[in-house]
C-alpha positions in Angstrom: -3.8 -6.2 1.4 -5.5 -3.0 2.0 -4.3 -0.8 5.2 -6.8 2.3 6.6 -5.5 5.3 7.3 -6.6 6.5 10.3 -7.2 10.3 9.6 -6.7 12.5 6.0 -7.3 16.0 6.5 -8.0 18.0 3.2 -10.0 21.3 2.6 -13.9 21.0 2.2 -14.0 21.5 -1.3 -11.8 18.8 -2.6 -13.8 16.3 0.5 -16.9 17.8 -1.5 -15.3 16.8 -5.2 -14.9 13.2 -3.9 -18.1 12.9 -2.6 -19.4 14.3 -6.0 -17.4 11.6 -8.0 -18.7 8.9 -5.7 -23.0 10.2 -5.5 -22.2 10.7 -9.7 -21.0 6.9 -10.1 -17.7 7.7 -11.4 -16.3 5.7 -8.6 -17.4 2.9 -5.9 -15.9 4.8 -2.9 -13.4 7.6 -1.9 -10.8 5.4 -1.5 -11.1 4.2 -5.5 -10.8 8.1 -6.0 -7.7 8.6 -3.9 -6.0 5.2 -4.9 -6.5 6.8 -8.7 -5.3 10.0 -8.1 -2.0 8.6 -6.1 -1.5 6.5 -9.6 -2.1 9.7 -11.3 0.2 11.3 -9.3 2.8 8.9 -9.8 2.4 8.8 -13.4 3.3 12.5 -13.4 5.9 12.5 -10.7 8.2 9.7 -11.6 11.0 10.7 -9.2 8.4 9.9 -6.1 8.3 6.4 -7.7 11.8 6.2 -7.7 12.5 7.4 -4.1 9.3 5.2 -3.0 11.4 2.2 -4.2 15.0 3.1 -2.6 12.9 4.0 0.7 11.2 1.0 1.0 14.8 -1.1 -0.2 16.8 1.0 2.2 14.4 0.3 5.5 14.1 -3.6 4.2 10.6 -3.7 3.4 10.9 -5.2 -0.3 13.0 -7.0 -2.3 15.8 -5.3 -4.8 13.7 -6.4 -7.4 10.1 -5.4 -6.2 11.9 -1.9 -5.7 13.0 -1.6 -9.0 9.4 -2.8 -10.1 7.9 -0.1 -7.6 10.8 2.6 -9.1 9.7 1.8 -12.4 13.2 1.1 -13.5 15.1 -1.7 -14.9 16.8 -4.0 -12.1 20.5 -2.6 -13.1 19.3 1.0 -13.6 17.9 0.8 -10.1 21.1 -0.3 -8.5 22.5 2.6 -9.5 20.4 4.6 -8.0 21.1 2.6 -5.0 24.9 2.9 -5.4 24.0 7.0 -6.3 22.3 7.4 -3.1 25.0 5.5 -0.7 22.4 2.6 -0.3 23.9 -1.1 0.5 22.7 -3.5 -1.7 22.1 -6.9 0.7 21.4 -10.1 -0.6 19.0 -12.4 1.4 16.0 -14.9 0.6 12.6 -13.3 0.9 10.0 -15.5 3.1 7.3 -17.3 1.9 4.5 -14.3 3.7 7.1 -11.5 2.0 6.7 -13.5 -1.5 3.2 -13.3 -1.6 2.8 -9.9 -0.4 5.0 -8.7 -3.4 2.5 -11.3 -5.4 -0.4 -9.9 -3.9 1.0 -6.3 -4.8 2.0 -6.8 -8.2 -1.6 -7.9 -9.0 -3.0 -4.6 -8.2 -0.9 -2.5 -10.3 
């Protein structure tokens, strides 16, 4: 499931390098270059995986294991963190629509 975002304010030039990449063929659209440099970013920022994860545990939006997937840590690993960083960890049954969301989201990485 893809989501717009409304408005991204950057300075002209780096608007001007994504239009480049898109008129050269490099990529379909601007939003294939921004979806790869967020991976990129990711890659090289680990610890904004990890807090992605606990964020998105801690406000109930994922599973405990599609967090730790998201963290890029082993399920255990990850709950320490969660321990670390005062989180509860619940227990509860995901719903079918929440099942094939994390589906759905596992397929794209």
């Amino acid at each position: 499931m893809e989501e717009q975002i409304a408005s991204l304010n950057m300075p002209p030039a780096m608007s001007r390098g994504i239009e480049v990449l898109v008129e050269s063929g490099e990529y379909s659209t601007g939003s294939d270059v921004l979806t790869d440099a967020f991976r990129v970013f990711l890659e090289n920022k680990p610890e904004k995986k990890t807090l992605i994860g606990t964020e998105l545990y801690r406000q109930g939006q994922v599973s405990l294991m599609r967090a730790s997937e998201i963290a890029g840590m082993d399920f255990e690993s990850f709950k320490e963190v969660l321990t670390d960083r005062g989180i509860s960890i619940r227990t509860a049954t995901p719903t079918e629509d929440a099942l094939e969301e994390e589906i759905e989201y596992l397929g794209m990485l």
